[in-house]
Structures are given as structure tokens and as C-alpha cells.
N, C-alpha and C positions, 0 to 999 in steps of 0.2 A: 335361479333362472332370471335373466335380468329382462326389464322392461322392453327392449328392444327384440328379444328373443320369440320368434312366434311357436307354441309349445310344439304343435302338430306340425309337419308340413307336408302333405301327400302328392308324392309323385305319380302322376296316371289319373286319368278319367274317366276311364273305363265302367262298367258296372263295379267292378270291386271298389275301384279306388273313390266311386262317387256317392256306394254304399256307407265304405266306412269313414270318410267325411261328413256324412247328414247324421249317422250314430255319435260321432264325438259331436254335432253342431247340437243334436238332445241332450248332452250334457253339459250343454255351455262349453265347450273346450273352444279356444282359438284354431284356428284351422287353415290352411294356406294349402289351395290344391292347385298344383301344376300341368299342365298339360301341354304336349307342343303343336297341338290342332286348337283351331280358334272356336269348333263348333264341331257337333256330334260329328263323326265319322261316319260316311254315310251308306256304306256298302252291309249288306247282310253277313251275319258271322253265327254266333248263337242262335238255337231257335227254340230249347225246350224246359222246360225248369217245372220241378217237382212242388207239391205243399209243402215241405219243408224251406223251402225258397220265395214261396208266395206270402209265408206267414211272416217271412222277414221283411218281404218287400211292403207289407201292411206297416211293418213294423215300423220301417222307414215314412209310411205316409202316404203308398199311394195305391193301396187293394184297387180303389173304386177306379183310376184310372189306367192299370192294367189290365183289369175284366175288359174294359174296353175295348182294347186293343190287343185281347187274346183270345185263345178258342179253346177246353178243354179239347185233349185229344180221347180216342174212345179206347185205345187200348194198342197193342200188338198183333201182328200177322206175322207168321213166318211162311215163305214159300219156297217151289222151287224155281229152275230157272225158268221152266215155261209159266212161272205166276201162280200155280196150281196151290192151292192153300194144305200148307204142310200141319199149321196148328194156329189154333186164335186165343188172344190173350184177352179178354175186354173189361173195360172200367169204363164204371158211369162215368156222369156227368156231376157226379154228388158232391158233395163236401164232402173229405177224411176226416182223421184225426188231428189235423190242424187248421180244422176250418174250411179250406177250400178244395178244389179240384186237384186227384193230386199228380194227374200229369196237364201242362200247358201248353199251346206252340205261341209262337208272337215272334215278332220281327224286333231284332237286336236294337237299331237306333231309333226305331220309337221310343222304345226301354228307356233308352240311355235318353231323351229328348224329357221324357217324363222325371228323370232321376235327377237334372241339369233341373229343369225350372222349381222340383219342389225344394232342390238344396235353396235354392234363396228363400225360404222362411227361415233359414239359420242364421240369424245377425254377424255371427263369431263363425262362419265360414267364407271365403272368399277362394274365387274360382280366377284362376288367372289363366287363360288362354294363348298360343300362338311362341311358347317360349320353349326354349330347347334346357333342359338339366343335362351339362357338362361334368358337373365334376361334386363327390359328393365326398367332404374331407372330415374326418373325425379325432378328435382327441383321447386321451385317458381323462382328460378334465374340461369344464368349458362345452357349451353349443356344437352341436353339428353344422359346419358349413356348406350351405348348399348352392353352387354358382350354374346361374342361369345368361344365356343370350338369346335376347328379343328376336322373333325370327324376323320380325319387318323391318327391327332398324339396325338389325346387328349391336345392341346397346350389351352391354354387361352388365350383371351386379350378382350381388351374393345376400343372401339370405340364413341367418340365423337361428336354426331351429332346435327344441328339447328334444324330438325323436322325430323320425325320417319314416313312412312308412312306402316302401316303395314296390306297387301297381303300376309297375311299366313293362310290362309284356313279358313274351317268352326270349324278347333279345335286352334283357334290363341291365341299364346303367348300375342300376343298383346293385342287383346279383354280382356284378364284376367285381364291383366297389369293395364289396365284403369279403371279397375272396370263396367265395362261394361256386359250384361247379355243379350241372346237370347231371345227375346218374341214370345210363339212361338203361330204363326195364327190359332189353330187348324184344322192340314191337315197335315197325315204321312202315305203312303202307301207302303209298300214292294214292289219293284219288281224287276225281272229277268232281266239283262241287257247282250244282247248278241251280240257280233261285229265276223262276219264269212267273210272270203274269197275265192273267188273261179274265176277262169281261165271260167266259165259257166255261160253266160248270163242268168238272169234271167227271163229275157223278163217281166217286172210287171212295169206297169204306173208309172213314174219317177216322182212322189212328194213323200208327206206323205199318206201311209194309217194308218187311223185311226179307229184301229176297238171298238166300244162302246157295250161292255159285261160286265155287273155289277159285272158275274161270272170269267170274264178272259180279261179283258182288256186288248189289246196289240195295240202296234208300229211297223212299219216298213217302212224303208225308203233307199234310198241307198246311200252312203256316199262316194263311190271313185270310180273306174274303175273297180274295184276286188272288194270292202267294201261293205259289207249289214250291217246295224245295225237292231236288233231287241228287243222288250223290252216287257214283259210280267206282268203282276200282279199275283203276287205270292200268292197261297193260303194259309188258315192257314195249319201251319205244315211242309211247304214245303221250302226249301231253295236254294242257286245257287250250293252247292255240287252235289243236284241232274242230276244238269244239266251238269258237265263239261265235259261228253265225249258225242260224236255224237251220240250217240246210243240212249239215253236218249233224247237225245232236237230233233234228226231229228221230230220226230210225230210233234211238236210244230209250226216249221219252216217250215215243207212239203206244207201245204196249198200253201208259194209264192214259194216252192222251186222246186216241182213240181215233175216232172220226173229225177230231178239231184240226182245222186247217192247220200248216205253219205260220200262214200271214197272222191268224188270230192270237197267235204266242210272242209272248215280247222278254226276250233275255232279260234278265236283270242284273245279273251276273253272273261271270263262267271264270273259275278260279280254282286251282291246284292248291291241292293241302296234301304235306305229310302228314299221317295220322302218327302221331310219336308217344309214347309211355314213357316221362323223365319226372324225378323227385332231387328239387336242390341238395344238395350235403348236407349246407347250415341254413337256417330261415332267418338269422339274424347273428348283427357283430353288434354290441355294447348298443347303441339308441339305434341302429337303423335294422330293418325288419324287412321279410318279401312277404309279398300277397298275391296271388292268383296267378296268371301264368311264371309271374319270376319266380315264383315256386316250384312249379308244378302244370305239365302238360298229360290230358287224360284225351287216352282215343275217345272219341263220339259216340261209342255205340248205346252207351246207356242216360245219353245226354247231360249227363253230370260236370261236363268241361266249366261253365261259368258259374254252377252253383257251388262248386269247392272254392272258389274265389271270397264269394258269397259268406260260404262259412267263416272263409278268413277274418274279415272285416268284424263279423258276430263276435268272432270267438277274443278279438283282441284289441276291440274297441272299448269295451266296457271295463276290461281291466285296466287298458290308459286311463280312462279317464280316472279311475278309483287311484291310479298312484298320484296320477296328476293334482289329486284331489286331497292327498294324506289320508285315505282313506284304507289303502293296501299299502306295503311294502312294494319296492323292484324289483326284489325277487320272484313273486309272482309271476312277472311277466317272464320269464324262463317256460311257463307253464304254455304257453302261445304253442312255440315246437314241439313240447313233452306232448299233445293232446291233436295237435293238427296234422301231424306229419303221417302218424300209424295210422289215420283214418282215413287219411287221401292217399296213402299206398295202396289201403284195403280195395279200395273204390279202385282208382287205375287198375289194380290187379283184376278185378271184376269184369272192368270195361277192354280190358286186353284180352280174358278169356272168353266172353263174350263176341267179339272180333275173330278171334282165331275159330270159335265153333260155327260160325258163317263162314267164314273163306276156306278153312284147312282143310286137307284131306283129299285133292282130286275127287277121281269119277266113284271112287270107293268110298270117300265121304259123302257124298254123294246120295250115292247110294245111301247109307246107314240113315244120314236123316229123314229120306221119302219114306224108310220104315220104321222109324223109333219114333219121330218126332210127334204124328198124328195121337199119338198113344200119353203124350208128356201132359195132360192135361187130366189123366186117370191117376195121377203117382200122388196119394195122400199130399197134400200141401204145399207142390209145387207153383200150379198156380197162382197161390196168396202169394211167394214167393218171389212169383216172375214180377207181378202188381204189385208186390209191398213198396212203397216208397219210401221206406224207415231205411237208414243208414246203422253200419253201428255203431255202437257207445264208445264212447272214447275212454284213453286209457287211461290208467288211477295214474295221477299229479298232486302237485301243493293243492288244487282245486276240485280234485277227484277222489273220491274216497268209494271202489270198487264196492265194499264190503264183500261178500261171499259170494264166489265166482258161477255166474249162472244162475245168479236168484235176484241178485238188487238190482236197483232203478240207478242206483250211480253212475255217471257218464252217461246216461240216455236222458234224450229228448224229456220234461212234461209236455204230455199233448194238450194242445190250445183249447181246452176241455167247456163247453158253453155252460155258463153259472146259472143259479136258480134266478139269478135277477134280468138274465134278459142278454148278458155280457157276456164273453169270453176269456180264459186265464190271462191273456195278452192287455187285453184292456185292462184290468186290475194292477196285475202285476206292471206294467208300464217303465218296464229298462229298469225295475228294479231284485233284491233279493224278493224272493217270495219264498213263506214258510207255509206247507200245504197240510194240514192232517186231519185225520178221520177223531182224533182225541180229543177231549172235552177242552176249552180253550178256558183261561182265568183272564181277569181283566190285567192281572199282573204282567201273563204273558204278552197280552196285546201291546200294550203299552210298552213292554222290553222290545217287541218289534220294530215298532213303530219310533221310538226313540232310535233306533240305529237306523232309519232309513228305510224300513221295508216295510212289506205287509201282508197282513195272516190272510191264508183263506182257506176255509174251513170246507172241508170234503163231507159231507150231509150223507147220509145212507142212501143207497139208490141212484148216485148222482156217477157221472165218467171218472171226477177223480177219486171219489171213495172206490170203485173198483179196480179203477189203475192202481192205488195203492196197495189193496188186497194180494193184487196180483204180484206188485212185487213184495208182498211177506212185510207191511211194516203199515206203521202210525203213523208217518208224520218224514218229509223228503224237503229239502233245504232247496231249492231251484234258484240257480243262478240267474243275474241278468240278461245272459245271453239263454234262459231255457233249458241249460242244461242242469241234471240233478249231480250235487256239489255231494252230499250225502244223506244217510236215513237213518232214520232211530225210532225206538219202537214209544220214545217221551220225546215228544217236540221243545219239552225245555231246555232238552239236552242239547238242541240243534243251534239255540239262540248264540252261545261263545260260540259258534263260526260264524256269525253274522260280521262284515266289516264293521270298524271303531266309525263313530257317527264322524261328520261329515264337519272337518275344521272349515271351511268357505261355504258349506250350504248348499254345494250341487244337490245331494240325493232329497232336499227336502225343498229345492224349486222344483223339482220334478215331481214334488208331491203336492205338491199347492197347482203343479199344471196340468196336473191328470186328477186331482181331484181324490181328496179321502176316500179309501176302500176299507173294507171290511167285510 
């Protein structure tokens, strides 16, 4: 790669594309992100994100100023159309298994406002705003070229990059580029999406309600201090024009609004979205790669749309940087689609069956749910079920080693498990491998860890990860950078030949002098 070459260059600024530029800026990687807006985008889009998304955004740097500026929600409602409470799902306020709350609401471009200022502690990332990516040309040998025009001066140039990873939405240059095509899951509904403010408590039960009307299916939840979001399913005929003054939506809205005037409600936005179910073909051609919507469009019902993005970035940031780094083969990165693709099918397929049992069925569905559904809260473990925030594991790759099907920890999450010293597995482990085991540790083994880059942490009797391990049947689980388990063995010696080859330029062991020896 020659000097003039910048290794990264990230197209999009979005949550994904700003995620996975502040992940390569923790590993020192060169970084070049594109955008063709000059500053956050400022309308509401996203509103909900799980612990598994919260532990990342730690990850990224800024827990303390998303608590901020977000509110755990308290659970589920499902109703019918007259409101009438069909079944309640509720989650505390608590911390899970990865540390925090594990449903959130929060408004999108604060998100993305906190995500923009903290990427500048990255020296080796630079953010370039206001430019359009035209054209994205690759070779069998040599640099990707990536040709850009200034949107203010109409200027050109072209930019030389080792891999392309491209977070430009659900209409992406990139996706074309690659040859690459939407498959779409059969599932597109209209709806009405409405973001209102108001100084006027609303006084209405702080999760999600969920109202199930085959005829009028709607949303409402509350999103900030002032933010109500509301989301309707648009009939034929009818579109978001009709709705954008008060006068028109209050009837819609009054059910949770109540006694609140209309003068007291202030639109924030009234905007039409297909809810669509699509999975690119391919995620990637030779160095350039899709993330988030160019991949992948998830209906909203189970709010998981930005957090598969999310995943993206986790899942294929840290292996850049290791090839980048002569740390891993390229081949590995094959392992990016083998592991993200059957997970965010899983997920769509979820969040489309969950859509269709709110809306299908007419007066007869209808029907079935006013009598089944009050009952769904009595069915052994459904409940945990409706509230688990746990996604599933992903599937055996170069990176994934299943072992036996229905027992190991392979391709699942380690939970962000609090240590006897006051810390979290996050904190320790710090963007690196970590070897976890309940087995008596030598100072040989420490030291074989530690010499490749990682670090031991020992599961004590009594503690969350000695019973995570129990539970999945083993000694001792290999946990990848990105958190996820690589594989297990009942001798943690055995685990250390999968550790990456130590680190020819020294990433994995600045990253160890910047988080500080663990043990």
C-alpha cells in the first residue's frame, strides 16, 4: 500500500458509518469518512436500541453521554384497537447482561451529534463533510479509487483507498458499484411516521404501545423529555401530506394526547416510510464492503433497524484492522458475510413476523388476539422471550467454531460480566482477544497471552462468568475483539494457537499500554 494510499475510507456518516470509523480510529488505523451533508442530519429517524448496542456505544466512548440523552423504556403493551390492554410485557430500569438497560428510546441526531464530536479524539480519522461519492472504481491489483465532488465548489478529486467500506444508505453507490442487488423478503407496508413536542406530560405508561388493528395499526412511545413518536399504517389512498398540520393528525394522536390542546403540540416531523424486509445478495466485491442499510433494510417492529448496522461495524472493524495490521490473513475477512448476513435474516425475519401478527388477519384476527393474547404471559418462558434482548449466535466461520450444536458458547455474545475488582469484562478486555476460564491459570500461560496481544481473565467461583461458562459445558472460551466467542475448550492452553500472531507494527500492544495492564 503506498504512502499516498489512505488504508480505510468510509463512505456515510451515519451511526454505522461513524461507529465503524471511531473502532478503526482505537486502533490507530488511517481513516477518511465521507459524507455529502456538512453536519448531522437533523430530522428524527431511529429511536430504540437494545444493551447489546449500548455496550458498544460504551465501547465507542460515550455510555455517559447517552444516558444523557436517553430514557430506558419500561417494557411492551400490546392492545386492541379501542386501546384496551390486550397483554403487558415490562422491563425494569436495571442493568442486563451487558451492563445497562436493555431497551432505550433517544433521538437519532443527538446520537449521531455525540458520535461526530467524540470521533475527534481519533488523530488517524478525519471526517470530510459536504461531498458527493460518484464513482467507486476497483482493480484486481492497486488501490480502490474513490472519486468525489465538493458539493460547494463543484471541485473534483479522487482519493486512493486499501478498502472502501460503504454506509451510504438503502439507495448506495456502493451497493451498485459491486454489483450487488436487494432481495426483497416479501413485506412492504406504508406508514405514517410522526415525531410531536410538547412542554405537556402526557401521563401514558412509559414503554411501547402497541396497538394490533389489521385496519389501523399504530405505535407510540416516548422518545425524550418533550419527544412523543407516533407511527400509523396508512390506508390505501392516503399519504403523510395529509397529515402535516395539526388539525388533521390531532383525531389520530388524541386517544394518548388526551385533554392536551392542538395549539400545545408542535409537529416535528410528518413523514411516510415503507416498512420493507430486503438482504443485499453479496456484502462485498474484493476491498469494498456494505454496512447498514446498503445491506440490509429491517421493518421497525422490534426496533433492531440501526442496531444491525451497528453490528456491522463491530463485527468488521476489528478484523481490518488485524489484516491491516499483519496480524490476520484476508482471508478472514470473507468471515464478515459468512457471520452477518444469517443473523440479520434471522432478525428481519423476526421483525416481519412480528409486523404481520399486528396487522394480519382482519376482523377474525382480530378477534383471535382479544382472546389468546391476555393469556401469552402464562406460556412457560415466553415472556423472558418477548424481553430477552439476546440476539442469536452467529454461524460457525474461519472465526467461529460452533462446537456441538445446542450446548456451546460459540458465536454467542460474552456478557459484559462486572469483575471482582470493581470493572466490567469490557474494560479489561479493551478491543482486545480475551481468554476467559474457570482453570487454574500458570504464569506460562499469562505470559503466552499476553505476548500475542490479549488478556487472561480468570472466572473465580461464584462470579457471572464462572457460571456463564458452567452453563455453556466448558473451562475456558476464546472471546473475540468484537465480544463474540471464537471457541471453547475444556484446557485453556489449548485455546492460546488461536490467538492472532503478535502484532509486527504494535497496534494490539498500544492499545495495551492505553487501557492499562489487566489481569
Amino acid at each position: 500500500m503506498s504512502a499516498d494510499t489512505v488504508p480505510v475510507v468510509v463512505i456515510g456518516a451515519g451511526p454505522t458509518g461513524l461507529a465503524a470509523a471511531t473502532l478503526l480510529g482505537q486502533y490507530g488505523i488511517k481513516t477518511l469518512v465521507l459524507d455529502r451533508w456538512d453536519s448531522v442530519y437533523p430530522l428524527p429517524r431511529a429511536v430504540h436500541l437494545d444493551d447489546e448496542i449500548y455496550r458498544l456505544l460504551a465501547r465507542l466512548g460515550v455510555a455517559e453521554e447517552f444516558a444523557a440523552i436517553s430514557r430506558p423504556s419500561h417494557g411492551l403493551r400490546l392492545l386492541d384497537r379501542d386501546l384496551r390492554v390486550l397483554a403487558e410485557f415490562r422491563r425494569g430500569a436495571d442493568v442486563g447482561r451487558h451492563g445497562h438497560p436493555e431497551a432505550n428510546m433517544f433521538d437519532q441526531p443527538q446520537l449521531e451529534e455525540l458520535l461526530r464530536a467524540n470521533l475527534e479524539r481519533h488523530p488517524t480519522v478525519t471526517l470530510r463533510g459536504n461531498v458527493e461519492t460518484t464513482a467507486i472504481e476497483q482493480s484486481d491489483s492497486g488501490p480502490v479509487r474513490v472519486r468525489l465532488t465538493d458539493r460547494s465548489t463543484g471541485e473534483t478529486s479522487t482519493v486512493a483507498a486499501g478498502y472502501v467500506l460503504g454506509c451510504d444508505g438503502a439507495n448506495s453507490l456502493t451497493r451498485s458499484t459491486i454489483g450487488s442487488t436487494m432481495h426483497d423478503l416479501a413485506f412492504a407496508q406504508r406508514w405514517l411516521v410522526v415525531d410531536v413536542a410538547t412542554d405537556t406530560d402526557l401521563a401514558q405508561w412509559e414503554g411501547v404501545h402497541q396497538v394490533c388493528d389489521p385496519v389501523r395499526a399504530a405505535t407510540y412511545m416516548r422518545i425524550g423529555e418533550r419527544r412523543y413518536r407516533w407511527e400509523f399504517q396508512l390506508l390505501p389512498g392516503e399519504s403523510a401530506d395529509g397529515y402535516r398540520d395539526m388539525t388533521r393528525l390531532h383525531p389520530l394522536i388524541r386517544p394518548w394526547t388526551r385533554n392536551v390542546l392542538a395549539d400545545e403540540l408542535e409537529i416535528v416531523r410528518t413523514a411516510e416510510y415503507t416498512f420493507r424486509a430486503q438482504i443485499a445478495d453479496r456484502w462485498r466485491k474484493q476491498r469494498v464492503f456494505l454496512l447498514g442499510d446498503a445491506a440490509h433494510l429491517t421493518p421497525p417492529f422490534i426496533g433492531q433497524g440501526m442496531g444491525a448496522g451497528l453490528r456491522d461495524a463491530a463485527n468488521l472493524t476489528w478484523k481490518l484492522a488485524a489484516v491491516l495490521d499483519g496480524r490476520l490473513p484476508e482471508h478472514v475477512l470473507d468471515s464478515y458475510e459468512a457471520e452477518r448476513k444469517p443473523h440479520t435474516r434471522s432478525m428481519i425475519t423476526l421483525a416481519k413476523l412480528v409486523g404481520i401478527a399486528m396487522t394480519a388477519g382482519g376482523d377474525t384476527g382480530s378477534a383471535l388476539r382479544r382472546i389468546l393474547t391476555p393469556h401469552l404471559h402464562r406460556l412457560p418462558g415466553l415472556s423472558n422471550r418477548i424481553l430477552d434482548s439476546r440476539t442469536p449466535g452467529l454461524r460457525r466461520s474461519t472465526l467461529v467454531d460452533r462446537g456441538r450444536p445446542g450446548r456451546g458458547l460459540g458465536g454467542r455474545l460474552c456478557p459484559n460480566a462486572p469483575l471482582p475488582e470493581g470493572r466490567r469484562f469490557d474494560d479489561l478486555a479493551a478491543g482486545r482477544y480475551a481468554l476467559v476460564t474457570s482453570a487454574a491459570v500458570t504464569p506460562a500461560l499469562r505470559s503466552e497471552v499476553h505476548d500475542r496481544g490479549g488478556v487472561l481473565v480468570t472466572a473465580s467461583p461464584g462470579t457471572v462468568l464462572h457460571r456463564w461458562l458452567r452453563r455453556g459445558h466448558t473451562a475456558a472460551a476464546l472471546v473475540r475483539p468484537d465480544g463474540t466467542v471464537q471457541r471453547t475448550a475444556p484446557d485453556p492452553k489449548a485455546l492460546c494457537r488461536h490467538l492472532p500472531s503478535p502484532s509486527p507494527s504494535g497496534v494490539a500492544q498500544s492499545l495495551i499500554s492505553r487501557q492499562g495492564e489487566a489481569s
